[in-house]
Every structure is written in C-alpha cells, then in structure tokens.
One Martini backbone bead per residue (centre of mass of N, CA, C, O) as a GRO file, in nm:
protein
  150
    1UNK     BB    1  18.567  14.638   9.111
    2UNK     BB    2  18.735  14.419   9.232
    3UNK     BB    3  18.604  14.461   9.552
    4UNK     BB    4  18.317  14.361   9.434
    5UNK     BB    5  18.426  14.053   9.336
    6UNK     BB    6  18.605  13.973   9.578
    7UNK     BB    7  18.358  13.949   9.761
    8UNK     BB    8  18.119  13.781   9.627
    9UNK     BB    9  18.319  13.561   9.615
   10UNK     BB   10  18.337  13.533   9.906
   11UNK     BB   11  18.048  13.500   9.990
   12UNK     BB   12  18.001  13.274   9.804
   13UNK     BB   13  18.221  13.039   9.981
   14UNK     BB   14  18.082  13.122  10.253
   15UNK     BB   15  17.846  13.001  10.213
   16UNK     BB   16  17.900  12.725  10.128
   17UNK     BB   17  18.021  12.659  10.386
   18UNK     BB   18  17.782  12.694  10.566
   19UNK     BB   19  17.619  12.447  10.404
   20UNK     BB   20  17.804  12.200  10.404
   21UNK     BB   21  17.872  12.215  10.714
   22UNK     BB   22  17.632  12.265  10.867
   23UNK     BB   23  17.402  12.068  10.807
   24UNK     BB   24  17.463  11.837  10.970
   25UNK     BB   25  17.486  11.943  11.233
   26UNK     BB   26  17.158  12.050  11.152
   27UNK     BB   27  16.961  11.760  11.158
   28UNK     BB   28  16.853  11.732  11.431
   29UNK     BB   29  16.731  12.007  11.462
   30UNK     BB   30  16.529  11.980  11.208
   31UNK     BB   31  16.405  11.741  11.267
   32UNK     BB   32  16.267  11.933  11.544
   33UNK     BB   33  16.126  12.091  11.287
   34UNK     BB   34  15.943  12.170  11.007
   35UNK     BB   35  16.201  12.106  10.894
   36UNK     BB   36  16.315  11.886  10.619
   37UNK     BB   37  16.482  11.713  10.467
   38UNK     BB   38  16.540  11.686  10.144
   39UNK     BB   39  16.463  11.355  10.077
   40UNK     BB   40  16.145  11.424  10.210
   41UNK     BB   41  16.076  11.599   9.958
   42UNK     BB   42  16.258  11.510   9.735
   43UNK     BB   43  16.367  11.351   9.480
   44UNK     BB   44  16.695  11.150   9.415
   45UNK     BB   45  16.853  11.177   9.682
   46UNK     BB   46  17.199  11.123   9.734
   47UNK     BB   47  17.416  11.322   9.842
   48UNK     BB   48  17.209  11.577  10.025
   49UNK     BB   49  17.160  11.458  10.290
   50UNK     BB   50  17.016  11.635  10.551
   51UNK     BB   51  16.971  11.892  10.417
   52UNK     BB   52  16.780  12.189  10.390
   53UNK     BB   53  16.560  12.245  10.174
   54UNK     BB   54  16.573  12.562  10.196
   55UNK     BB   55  16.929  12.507  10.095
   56UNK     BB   56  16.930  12.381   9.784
   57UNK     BB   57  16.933  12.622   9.597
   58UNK     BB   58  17.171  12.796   9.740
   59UNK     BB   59  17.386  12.566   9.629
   60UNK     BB   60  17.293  12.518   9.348
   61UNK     BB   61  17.385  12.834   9.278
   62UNK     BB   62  17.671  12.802   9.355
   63UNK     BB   63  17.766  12.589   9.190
   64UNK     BB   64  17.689  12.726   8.917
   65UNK     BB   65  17.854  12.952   8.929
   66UNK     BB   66  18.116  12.795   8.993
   67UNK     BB   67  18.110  12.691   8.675
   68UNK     BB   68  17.941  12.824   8.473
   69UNK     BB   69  17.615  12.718   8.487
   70UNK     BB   70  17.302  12.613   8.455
   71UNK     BB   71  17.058  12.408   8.510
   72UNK     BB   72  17.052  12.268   8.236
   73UNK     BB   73  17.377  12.121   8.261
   74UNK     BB   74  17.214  11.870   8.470
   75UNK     BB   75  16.914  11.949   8.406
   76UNK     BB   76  16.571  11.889   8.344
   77UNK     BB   77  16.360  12.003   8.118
   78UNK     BB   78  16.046  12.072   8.076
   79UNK     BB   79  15.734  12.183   7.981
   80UNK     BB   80  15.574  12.434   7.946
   81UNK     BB   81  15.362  12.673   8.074
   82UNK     BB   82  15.085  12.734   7.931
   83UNK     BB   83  15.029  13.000   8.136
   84UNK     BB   84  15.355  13.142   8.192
   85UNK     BB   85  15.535  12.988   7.976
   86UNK     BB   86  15.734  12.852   8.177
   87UNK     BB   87  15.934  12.634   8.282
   88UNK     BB   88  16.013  12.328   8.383
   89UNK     BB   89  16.091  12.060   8.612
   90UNK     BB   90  16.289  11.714   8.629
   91UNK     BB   91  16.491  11.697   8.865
   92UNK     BB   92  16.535  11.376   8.926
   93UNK     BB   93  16.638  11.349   8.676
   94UNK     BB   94  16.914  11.105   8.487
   95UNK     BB   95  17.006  11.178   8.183
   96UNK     BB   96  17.296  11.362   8.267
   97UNK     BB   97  17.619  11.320   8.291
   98UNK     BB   98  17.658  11.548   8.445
   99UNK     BB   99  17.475  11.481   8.750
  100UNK     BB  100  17.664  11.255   8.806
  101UNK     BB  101  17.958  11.412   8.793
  102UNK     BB  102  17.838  11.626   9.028
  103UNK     BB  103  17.817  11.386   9.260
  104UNK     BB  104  18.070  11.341   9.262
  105UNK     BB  105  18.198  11.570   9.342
  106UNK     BB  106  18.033  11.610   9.611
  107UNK     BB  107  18.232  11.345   9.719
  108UNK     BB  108  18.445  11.438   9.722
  109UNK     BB  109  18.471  11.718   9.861
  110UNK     BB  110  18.311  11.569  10.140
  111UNK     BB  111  18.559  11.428  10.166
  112UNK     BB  112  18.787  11.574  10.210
  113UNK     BB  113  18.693  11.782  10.413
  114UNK     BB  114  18.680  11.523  10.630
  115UNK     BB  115  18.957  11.431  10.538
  116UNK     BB  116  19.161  11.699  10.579
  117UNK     BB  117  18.960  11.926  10.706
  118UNK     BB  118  18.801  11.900  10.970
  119UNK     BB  119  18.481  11.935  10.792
  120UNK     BB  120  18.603  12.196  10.674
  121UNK     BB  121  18.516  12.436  10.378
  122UNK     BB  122  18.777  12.463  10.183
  123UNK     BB  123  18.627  12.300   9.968
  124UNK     BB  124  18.529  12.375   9.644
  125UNK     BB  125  18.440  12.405   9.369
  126UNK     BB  126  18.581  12.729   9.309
  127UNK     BB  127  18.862  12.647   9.347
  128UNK     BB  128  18.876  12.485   9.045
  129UNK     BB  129  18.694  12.625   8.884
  130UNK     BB  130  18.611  12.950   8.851
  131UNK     BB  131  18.355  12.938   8.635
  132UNK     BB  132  18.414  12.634   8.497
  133UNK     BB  133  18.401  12.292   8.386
  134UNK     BB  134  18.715  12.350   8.367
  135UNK     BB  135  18.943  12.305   8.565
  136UNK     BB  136  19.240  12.426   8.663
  137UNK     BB  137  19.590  12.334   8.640
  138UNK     BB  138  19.701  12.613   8.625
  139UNK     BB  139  19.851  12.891   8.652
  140UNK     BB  140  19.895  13.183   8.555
  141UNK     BB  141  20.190  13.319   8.388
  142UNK     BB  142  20.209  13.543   8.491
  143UNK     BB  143  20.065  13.683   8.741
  144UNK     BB  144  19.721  13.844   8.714
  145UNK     BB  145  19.643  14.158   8.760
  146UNK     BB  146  19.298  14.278   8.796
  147UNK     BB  147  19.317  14.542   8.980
  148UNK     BB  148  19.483  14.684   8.780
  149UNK     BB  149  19.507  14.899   8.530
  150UNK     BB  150  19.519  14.909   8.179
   0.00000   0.00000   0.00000
C-alpha cells in the first residue's frame, strides 16, 4: 500500500512538474497549433497565461489534490442544470477569497522557481501543502514511518 500512495503521489507531482514548466517553453508552439492559450479560451485568466486550454483541468486537479479540496473550495458553483440535474460552474467569478489566496500562491510557486531553481519545477503546492489548505510549518518528530506495518 505504501508504494501505491508514494507512485501516485510521484505521479502527480511529476505531472505538475510538467505542466507548470512545460507550458511556457510551448507557448510559441501551441498557438501554432490549433490549440489556444487558457486566456483566449476561459474568462478572468490572470496567473495562468500562456497554458495550453486543454492543460488547464489537470493542473487544476492537481492544485485540489495538493490541497485536499474540491472545486467548490475557491470556485462558484452555479445552478444545476434542469436537465442533467449536475452542478453549473461559474469559473470566471472571484467571489471567494480563497481563490485570490490561490492566484497569490501559484505566483509565489512560479516566482520561486524561476528565480531559485532555474525554471525547473521543483517546488510545488504539495510541496507545502500536503494534501491540506494549512501548510505543514514541522515535520512530525519523530519522523513518522508509513510503510512499517502496525
């Protein structure tokens, strides 16, 4: 079980790692494809400027990962659909301070590095977070063994 969580955790690491430095470098090449940067796609696009639209769930998937929170938790949900029953979104909205708080965050993550790690994708939300809106400020002392059976 241990080395299913730390794979999937690699995984999705490894994923962020490459969509967040991968973007830039394929902004040139994507629009001239015919995919489109998030911004002339999506509404109110400010930190994520140049992602390639069809990039955009997965990184946010990642971010909620990284967190341990759904879409609802800085995005509005909107009225369900009469027909299908299922929520609406109205991603544009910034209603919620959380996902200001969120914008500011993905401009640290994107400033460190940048200017500290040459680019390369090494500091994360996960990093930080853990799976929680509440960064880990210690490590658990002693360091807690996962894999070790109980």
């Amino acid at each position: 079980m241990c080395n299913f969580k730390t794979t999937n955790r690699l995984f999705v690491v490894l994923l962020l790692i490459f969509l967040v430095i991968g973007w830039k470098s394929k902004t040139a090449q994507t629009q001239s494809t015919a995919e489109k940067p998030v911004e002339q796609v999506r509404k109110n696009i400010q930190v994520l400027k140049g992602l390639p639209d069809s990039q955009l769930f997965l990184l946010m998937n990642f971010v909620s990962d990284s967190l341990g929170v759904t879409c609802d938790h800085c995005h509005v949900k909107g009225e369900k659909n009469p027909q299908t029953g299922e929520d609406t979104w109205v991603w544009e909205r910034d209603d919620k301070k959380e996902k200001a708080v969120g914008r500011e965050m993905m401009r640290m993550v994107l400033e460190l590095n940048r200017t500290r790690f040459n680019r390369e994708g090494v500091v994360t939300c996960y990093t930080c977070h853990r799976g929680s809106t509440r960064p880990e400020r210690m490590a658990l002392l002693p360091p807690h063994d996962f894999c070790r059976s109980a």
